[in-house]
C-alpha positions as CSV (number, residue, x, y, z in Angstrom):
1,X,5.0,-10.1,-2.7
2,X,5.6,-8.5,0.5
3,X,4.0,-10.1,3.8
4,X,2.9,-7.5,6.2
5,X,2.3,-8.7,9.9
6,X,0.2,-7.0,12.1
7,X,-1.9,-7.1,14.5
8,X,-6.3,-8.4,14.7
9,X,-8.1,-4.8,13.3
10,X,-9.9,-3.3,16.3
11,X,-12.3,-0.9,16.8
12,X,-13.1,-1.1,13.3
13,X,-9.9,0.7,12.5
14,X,-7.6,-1.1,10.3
15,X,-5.3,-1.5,12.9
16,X,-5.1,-0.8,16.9
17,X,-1.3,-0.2,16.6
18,X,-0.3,3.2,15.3
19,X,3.4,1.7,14.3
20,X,1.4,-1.1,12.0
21,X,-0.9,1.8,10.3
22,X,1.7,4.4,9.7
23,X,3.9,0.9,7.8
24,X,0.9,0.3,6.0
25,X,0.1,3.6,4.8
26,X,3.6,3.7,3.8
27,X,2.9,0.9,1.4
28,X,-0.1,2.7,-0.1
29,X,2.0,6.0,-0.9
30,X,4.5,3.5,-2.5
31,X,2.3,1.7,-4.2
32,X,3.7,-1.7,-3.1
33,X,2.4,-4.5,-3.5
34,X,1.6,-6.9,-0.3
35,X,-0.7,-9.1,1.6
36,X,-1.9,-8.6,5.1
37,X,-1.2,-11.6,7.5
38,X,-2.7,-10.9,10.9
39,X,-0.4,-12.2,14.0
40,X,-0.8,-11.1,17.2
41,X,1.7,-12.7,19.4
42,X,5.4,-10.2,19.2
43,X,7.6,-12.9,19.9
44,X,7.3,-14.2,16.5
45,X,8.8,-11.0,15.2
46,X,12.4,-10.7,14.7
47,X,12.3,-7.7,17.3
48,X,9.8,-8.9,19.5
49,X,7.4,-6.2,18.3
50,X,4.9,-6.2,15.6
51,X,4.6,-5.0,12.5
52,X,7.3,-6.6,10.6
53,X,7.5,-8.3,7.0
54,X,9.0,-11.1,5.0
55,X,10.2,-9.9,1.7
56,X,11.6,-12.9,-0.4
57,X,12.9,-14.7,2.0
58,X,14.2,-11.8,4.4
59,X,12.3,-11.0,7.9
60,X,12.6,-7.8,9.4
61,X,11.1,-5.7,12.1
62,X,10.8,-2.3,13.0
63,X,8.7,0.0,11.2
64,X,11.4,2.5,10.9
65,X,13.8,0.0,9.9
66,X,11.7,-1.8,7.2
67,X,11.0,1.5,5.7
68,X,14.8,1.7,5.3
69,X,14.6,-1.4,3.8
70,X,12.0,-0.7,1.3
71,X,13.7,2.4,0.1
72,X,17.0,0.8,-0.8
73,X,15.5,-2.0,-2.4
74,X,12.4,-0.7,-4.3
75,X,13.7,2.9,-4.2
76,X,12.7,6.2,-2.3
77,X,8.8,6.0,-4.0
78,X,7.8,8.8,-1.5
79,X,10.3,11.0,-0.3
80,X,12.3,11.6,-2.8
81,X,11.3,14.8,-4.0
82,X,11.7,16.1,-0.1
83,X,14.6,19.2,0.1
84,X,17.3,18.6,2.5
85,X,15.0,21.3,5.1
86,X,11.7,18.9,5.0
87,X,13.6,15.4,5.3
88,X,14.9,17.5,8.3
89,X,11.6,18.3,9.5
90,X,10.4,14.9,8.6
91,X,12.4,13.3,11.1
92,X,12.1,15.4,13.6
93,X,8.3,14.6,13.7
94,X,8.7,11.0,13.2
95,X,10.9,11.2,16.8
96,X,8.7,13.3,18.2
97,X,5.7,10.5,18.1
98,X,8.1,7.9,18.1
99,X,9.8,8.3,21.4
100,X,7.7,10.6,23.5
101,X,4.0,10.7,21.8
102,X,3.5,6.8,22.1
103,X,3.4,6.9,25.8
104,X,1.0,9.3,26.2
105,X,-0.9,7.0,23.8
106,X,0.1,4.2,25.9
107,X,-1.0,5.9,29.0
108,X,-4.1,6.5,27.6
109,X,-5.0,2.6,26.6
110,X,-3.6,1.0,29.7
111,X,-3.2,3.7,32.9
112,X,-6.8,5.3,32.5
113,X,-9.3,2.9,33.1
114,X,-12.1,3.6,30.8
115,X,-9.2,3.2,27.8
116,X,-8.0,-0.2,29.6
117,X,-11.5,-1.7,29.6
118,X,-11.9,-1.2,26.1
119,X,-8.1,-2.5,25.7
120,X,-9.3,-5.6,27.3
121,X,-12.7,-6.2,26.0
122,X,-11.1,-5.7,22.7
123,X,-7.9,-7.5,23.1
124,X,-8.4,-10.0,25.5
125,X,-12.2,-11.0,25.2
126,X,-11.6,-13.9,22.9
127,X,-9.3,-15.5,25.1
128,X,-10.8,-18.3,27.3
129,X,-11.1,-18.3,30.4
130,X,-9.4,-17.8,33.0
131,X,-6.8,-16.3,30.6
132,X,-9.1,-13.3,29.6
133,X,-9.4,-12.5,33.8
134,X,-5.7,-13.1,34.2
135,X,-3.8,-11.7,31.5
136,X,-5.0,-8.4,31.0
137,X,-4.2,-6.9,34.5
138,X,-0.4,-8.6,34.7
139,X,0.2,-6.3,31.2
140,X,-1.0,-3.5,33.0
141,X,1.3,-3.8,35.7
142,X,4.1,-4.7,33.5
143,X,3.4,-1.3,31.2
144,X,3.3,0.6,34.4
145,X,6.9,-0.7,35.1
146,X,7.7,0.1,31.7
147,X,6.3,4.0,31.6
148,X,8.3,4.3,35.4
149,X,11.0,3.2,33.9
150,X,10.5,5.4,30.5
151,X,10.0,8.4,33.0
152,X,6.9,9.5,31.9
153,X,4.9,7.3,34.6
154,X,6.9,9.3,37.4
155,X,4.1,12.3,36.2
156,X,1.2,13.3,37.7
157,X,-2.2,12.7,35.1
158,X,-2.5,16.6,34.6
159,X,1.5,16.7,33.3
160,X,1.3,14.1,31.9
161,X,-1.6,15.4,29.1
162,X,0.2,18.8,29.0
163,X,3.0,16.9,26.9
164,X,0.8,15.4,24.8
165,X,-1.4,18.6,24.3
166,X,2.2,20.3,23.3
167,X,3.4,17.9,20.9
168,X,-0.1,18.2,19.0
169,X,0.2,22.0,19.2
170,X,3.4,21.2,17.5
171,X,2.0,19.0,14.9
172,X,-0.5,21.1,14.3
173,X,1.6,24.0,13.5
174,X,3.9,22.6,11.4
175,X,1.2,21.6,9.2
176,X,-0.9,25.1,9.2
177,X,-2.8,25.2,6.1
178,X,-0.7,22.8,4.0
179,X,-2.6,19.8,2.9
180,X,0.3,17.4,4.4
181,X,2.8,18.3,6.7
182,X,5.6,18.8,4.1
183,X,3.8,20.1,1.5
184,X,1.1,19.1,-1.1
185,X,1.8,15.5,-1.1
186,X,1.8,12.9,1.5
187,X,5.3,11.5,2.6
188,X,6.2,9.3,5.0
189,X,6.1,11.7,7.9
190,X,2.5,12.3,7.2
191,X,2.0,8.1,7.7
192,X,3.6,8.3,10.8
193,X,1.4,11.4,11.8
194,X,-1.4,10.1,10.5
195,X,-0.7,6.5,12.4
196,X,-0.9,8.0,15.8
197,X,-4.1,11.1,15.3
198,X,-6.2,7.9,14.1
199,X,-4.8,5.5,17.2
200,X,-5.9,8.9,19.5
201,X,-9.2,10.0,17.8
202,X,-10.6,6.4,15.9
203,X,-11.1,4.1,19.3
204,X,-14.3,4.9,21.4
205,X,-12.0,5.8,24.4
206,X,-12.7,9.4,25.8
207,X,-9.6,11.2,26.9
208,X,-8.5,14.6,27.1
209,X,-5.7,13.9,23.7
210,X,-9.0,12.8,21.8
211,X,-10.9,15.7,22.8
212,X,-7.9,18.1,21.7
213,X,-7.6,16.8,18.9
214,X,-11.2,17.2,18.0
215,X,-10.8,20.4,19.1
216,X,-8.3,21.4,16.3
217,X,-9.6,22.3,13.0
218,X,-6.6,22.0,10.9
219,X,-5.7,18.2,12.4
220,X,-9.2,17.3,12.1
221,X,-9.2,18.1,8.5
222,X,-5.8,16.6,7.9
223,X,-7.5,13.4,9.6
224,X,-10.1,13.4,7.4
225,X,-8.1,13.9,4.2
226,X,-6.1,11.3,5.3
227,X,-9.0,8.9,5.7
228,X,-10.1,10.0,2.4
229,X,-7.2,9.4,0.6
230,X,-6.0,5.9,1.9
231,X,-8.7,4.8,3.6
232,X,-12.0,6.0,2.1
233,X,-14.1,3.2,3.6
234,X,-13.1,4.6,7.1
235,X,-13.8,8.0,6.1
236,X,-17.5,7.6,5.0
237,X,-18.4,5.3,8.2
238,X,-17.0,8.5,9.8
């Protein structure tokens, strides 16, 4: 059976990470079989990051990259059916979150500083002290040196929200009044998608990406479906 590694749950969600939800989900529309192993430290993932999985001996990390495993070995289980157009389209949304998207998220968590108190009493709380007073403001710094470095920490708060707010818009229009963003069944865009609205809108930390999203009609009820579908449990307590 597969292993899946990933981080504690949080916020009652079943994950804090959008990158270990959208490989989960992915498992779900595959119907693969695998067990959940919680590890939280990255270093004992073969990229330093978390999720990864050990499949029969084999370790790999990167959700992008152990989706690309699972579809040579097991077979293409959910985007098969896709036209050459929507595997297009697919990938374009899956870099869109990917490499621009997650740093507004990460902004959100660590920069603002109602989202990094709840980051730390979530993350950190269990941690003795004086770890739990230490730990969480040296990754702080450390992700501010990493956004500088990305680019998107050189911004100002109010540009820095107008990306995020345009690459929702853009989400939100590609999906219109489809079910799923390629069409009427879910694919593996729609687990990356779904990944990062649930990272933005499931956590109790108020920020102006939540409240936009809340604000759209067609995401929110793309949320919800989503919810529905994979994780029903979520989707009554909500």
């Amino acid at each position: 059976m597969i292993e899946l590694y990933q981080f504690s749950p949080a916020w009652d969600l079943p994950n804090p990470s959008p990158f270990c939800i959208k490989l989960e989900l992915y498992l779900k529309m595959a119907g693969l079989p695998y067990e959940l192993i919680t590890q939280n430290d990255t270093r004992k993932g073969p990229k330093g990051k978390i999720p990864f999985i050990r499949d029969a001996g084999q370790t790999i990390g990167d959700s992008e990259l152990i989706i690309q495993h699972l579809k040579t070995k097991y077979g293409d289980r959910v985007d098969s059916s896709l036209t050459a157009d929507q595997h297009a389209r697919g990938h374009l949304i899956d870099r869109m979150l990917h490499d621009s998207t997650y740093w507004v998220l990460l902004y959100c968590r660590w920069m603002e500083d109602n989202g990094y108190a709840a980051v730390r009493e979530a993350f950190f709380s269990g941690m003795s002290w004086p770890l739990r007073t230490i730990v969480p403001p040296l990754v702080r710094r450390g992700l501010k040196r990493t956004l500088m470095g990305q680019g998107l920490g050189r911004h100002d708060r109010e540009q820095i929200f107008s990306f995020g707010f345009a690459q929702m818009e853009t989400l939100s229009v590609l999906l219109g009044d489809k079910p799923y963003l390629l069409g009427d069944l879910p694919c593996s865009a729609d687990a990356t998608a779904h990944g990062f609205i649930l990272s933005f809108v499931g956590p109790p930390i108020d920020n102006p990406m939540r409240e936009w999203i809340r604000r759209s009609a067609n995401l929110m009820a793309y949320y919800q479906r989503m919810n529905q579908r994979f994780y029903p449990s979520l989707a009554q307590a909500r």
